[in-house]
N, C-alpha and C positions, 0 to 999 in steps of 0.2 A: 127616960127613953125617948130618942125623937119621933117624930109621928109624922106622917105621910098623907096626904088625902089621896082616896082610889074612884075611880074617874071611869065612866064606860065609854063606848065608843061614840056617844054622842057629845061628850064633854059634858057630861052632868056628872057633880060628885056625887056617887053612893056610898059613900061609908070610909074612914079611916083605917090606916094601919099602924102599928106599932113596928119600928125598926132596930136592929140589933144594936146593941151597944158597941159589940164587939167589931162589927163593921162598919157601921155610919157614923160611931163616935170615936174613931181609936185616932193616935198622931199620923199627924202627915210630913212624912222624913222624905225630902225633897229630893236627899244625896242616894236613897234608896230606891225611889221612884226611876232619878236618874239612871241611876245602874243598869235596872232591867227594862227599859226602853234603848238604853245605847245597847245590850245583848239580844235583843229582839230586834233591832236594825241590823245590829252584826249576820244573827242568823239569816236572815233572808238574802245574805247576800251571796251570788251561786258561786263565787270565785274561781268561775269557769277560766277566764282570759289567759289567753298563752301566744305567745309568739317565737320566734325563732335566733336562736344564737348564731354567731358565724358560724360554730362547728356543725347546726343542724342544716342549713341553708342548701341547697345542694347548688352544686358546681364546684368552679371556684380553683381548682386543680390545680390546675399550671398557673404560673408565674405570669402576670403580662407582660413584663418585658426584661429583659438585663438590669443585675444588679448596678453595673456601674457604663457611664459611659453616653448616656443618653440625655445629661442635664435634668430628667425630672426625678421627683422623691423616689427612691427604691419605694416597693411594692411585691407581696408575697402572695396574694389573692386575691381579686375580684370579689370575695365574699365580704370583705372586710368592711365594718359599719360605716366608713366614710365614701364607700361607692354605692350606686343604685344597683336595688338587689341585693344589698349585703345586707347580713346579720345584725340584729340589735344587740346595743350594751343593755348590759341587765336586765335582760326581757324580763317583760312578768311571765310568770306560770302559776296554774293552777294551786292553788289553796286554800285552804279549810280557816275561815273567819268566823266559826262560831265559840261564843262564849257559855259557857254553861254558868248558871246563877241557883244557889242553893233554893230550894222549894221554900222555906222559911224566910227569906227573902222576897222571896215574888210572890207569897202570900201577903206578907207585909203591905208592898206597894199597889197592890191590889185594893187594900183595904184603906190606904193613904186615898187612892184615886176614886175610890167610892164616897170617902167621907166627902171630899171637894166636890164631885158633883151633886151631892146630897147638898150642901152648905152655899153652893153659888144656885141653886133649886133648877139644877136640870137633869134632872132623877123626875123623872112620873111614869105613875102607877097605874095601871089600864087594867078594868077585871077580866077583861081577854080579847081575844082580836076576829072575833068570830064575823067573818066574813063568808057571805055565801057563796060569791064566784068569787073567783080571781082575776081584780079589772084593777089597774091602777087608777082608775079616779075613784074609786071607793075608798082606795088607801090615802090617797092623795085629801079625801074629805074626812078621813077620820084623823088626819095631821089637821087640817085647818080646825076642825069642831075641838083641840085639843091647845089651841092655839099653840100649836109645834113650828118652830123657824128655824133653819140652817140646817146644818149636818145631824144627824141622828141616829143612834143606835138603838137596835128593836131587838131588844131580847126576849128571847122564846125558851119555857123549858124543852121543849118537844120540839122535833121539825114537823112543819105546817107549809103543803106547797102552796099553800092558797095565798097565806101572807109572804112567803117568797116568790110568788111569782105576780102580785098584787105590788109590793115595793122593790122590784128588780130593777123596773124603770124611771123612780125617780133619782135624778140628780142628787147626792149627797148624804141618801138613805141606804144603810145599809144592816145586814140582817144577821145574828150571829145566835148560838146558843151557851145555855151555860156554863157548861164543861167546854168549851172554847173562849169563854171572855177572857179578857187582858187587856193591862193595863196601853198599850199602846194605842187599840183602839177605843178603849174608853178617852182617854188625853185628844183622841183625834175629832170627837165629837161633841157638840156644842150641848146637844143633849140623851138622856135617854129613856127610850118608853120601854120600860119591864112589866109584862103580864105578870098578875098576882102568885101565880105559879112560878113563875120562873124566880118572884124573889121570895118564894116559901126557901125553893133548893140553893139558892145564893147564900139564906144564910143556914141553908143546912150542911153545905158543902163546906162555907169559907170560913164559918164564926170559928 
């Protein structure tokens, strides 16, 4: 079983953990990671965009001028996509870009993306984030006493406004729980701090 050292918010280790097999030691299948990060871009995409065909365009009625007789190309509307004002070829319109990805699936890559940050060591263990107020240079000193750099994800089992509104402000830090982790922002972040709670129900949700 791998093992972990758990770490308070001074940066002193108090004591180790043992970590699942099932989560921090299972394969890491790249093509399935793949999949459900290309379906998690998919979804967040609104596929709002729409624009107008010549039939929607309004005007356009009459005729600009005589079919024949005038020397320039015949022409049948004003709408038409080679004048201003006319309609587009193949507008886009609105539609639906989400993928749906089996739950056995996106447990898998879940579990590929945890081993990796376990194995490149930016997985650390915090025995909680017990903050009195909510200042960000508290939070901002309990990243430096952890010697924490770059992008980070701070999972929490519980919402905590203290530590969300303690890390809202820095740059790169961002704050998520556990019944919302996924592999896109785990992949997005160099590392991360899980309170010892939050990975009790990680691996009691995911093993």
């Amino acid at each position: 079983m791998p093992k972990v050292a758990v770490y308070n918010i001074e940066g002193t280790v108090v004591g180790e953990v043992e970590l699942s097999d099932a989560i921090f030691a299972s394969d890491v299948n790249t093509h399935v990671i793949h999949q459900v990060v290309h379906a998690q871009l998919a979804n967040k995409r609104q596929g709002t965009k729409s624009t107008l065909t010549r039939t929607e365009v309004a005007g356009g009625g009459k005729k600009p001028w005589r079919q024949k007789g005038t020397g320039r190309a015949r022409q049948g509307s004003t709408r038409a996509p080679q004048w201003i004002k006319g309609g587009v070829v193949f507008a886009p319109k609105p539609r639906d870009f989400s993928i749906t990805v089996p739950k056995k699936i996106r447990r898998l890559a879940l579990k590929g993306v945890l081993t990796c940050k376990f194995l490149e060591e930016g997985f650390i263990v915090v025995e909680n984030l017990a903050l009195e107020i909510p200042k960000t240079k508290e939070m901002i000193k309990v990243l430096a006493n952890l010697k924490i750099e770059g992008k980070t994800l701070i999972v929490t089992s519980e919402p905590d406004s203290i530590v969300d509104r303690s890390a809202s402000n820095i740059p790169g830090v961002n704050i998520t729980l556990v019944n919302t982790l996924n592999v896109l922002d785990i992949i997005r972040h160099d590392k991360m701090l899980v309170t010892k709670d939050a990975l009790a129900k990680i691996e009691e949700v995911y093993a």
